[in-house]
C-alpha positions in Angstrom: -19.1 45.3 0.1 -21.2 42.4 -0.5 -20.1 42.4 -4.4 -16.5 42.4 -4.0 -16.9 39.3 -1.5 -18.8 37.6 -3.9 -15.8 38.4 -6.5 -13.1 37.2 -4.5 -15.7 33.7 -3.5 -16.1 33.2 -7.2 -12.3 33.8 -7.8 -11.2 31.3 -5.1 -13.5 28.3 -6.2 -12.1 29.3 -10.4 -8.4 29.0 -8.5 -9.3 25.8 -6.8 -11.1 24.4 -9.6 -8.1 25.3 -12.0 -5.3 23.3 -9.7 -7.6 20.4 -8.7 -8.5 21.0 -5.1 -10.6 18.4 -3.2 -11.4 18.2 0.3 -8.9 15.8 2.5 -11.1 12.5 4.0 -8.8 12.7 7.3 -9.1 16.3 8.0 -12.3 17.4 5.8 -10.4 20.9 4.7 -9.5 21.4 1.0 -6.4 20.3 0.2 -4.6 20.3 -3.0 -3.2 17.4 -4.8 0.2 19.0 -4.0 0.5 17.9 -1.0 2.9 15.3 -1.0 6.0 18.0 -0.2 4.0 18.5 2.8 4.0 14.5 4.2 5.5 12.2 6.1 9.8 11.1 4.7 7.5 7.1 5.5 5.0 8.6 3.3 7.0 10.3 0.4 8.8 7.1 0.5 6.0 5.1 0.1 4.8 7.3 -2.6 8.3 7.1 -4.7 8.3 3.3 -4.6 5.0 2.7 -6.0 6.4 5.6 -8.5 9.1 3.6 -9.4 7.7 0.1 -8.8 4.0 0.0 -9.9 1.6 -1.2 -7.9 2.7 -3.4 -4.6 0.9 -5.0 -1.5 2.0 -3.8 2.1 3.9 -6.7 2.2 5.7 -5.6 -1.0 6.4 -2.2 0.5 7.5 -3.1 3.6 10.3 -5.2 1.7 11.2 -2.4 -0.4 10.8 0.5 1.7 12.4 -1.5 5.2 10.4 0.3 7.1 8.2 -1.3 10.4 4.6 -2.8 9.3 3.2 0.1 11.5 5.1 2.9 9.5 4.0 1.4 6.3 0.3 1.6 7.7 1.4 5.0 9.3 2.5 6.4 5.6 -0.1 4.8 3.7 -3.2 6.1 5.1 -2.1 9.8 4.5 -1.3 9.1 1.1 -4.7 7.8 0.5 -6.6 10.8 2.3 -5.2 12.8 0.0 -6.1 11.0 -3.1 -2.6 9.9 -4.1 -2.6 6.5 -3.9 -5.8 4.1 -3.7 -6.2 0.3 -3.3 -7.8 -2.6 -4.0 -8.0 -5.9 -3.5 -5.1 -8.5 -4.5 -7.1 -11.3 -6.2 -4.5 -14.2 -5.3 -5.1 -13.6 -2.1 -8.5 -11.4 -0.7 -6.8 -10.6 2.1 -4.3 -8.4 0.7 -5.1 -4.9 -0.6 -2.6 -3.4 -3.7 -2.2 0.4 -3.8 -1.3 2.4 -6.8 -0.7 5.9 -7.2 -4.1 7.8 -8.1 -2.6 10.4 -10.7 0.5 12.7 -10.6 0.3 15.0 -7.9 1.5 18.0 -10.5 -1.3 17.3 -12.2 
């Protein structure tokens, strides 16, 4: 019994590797990259307009997206527990951060 759970353990982590599984910063559970079907419409939104756009500032998105400063926020930090999108900061002005999308979440 002990051999076929090791089996199916070593199995699991070959899947897991193979599709690019990491473990979420919000929640701490694994979580594949292919989560973005599984978010917020804010956050999918979000996530299509740095797509289409490039890299942006909050203040950017908000503009683009027209949604509320909080549902920006609200939308963002999912994206980023996941590994989607990251940021950094905007050098004209150190108070701003500019996200980007990571990688392609089919990836």
């Amino acid at each position: 019994m002990t051999d076929i759970r090791q089996t199916l353990r070593a199995r699991a982590v070959l899947r897991t590797e193979a599709i690019g599984v990491t473990e979420c910063r919000r929640c701490g559970t694994e979580t594949s990259r292919r989560t973005l079907k599984d978010l917020s419409p804010s956050s999918k939104l979000i996530y299509k307009v740095l797509e289409h756009e490039g890299e942006l500032t909050q203040q950017e998105i908000i503009d683009e997206t027209r949604l509320s400063p909080r549902t920006t926020r609200g939308g963002i930090k999912p994206l980023q527990d996941h590994d989607l999108i990251d940021s950094r900061t905007y050098l004209p002005d150190a108070r701003q951060s500019i996200y980007y999308i990571v990688g392609d979440p089919d990836d």
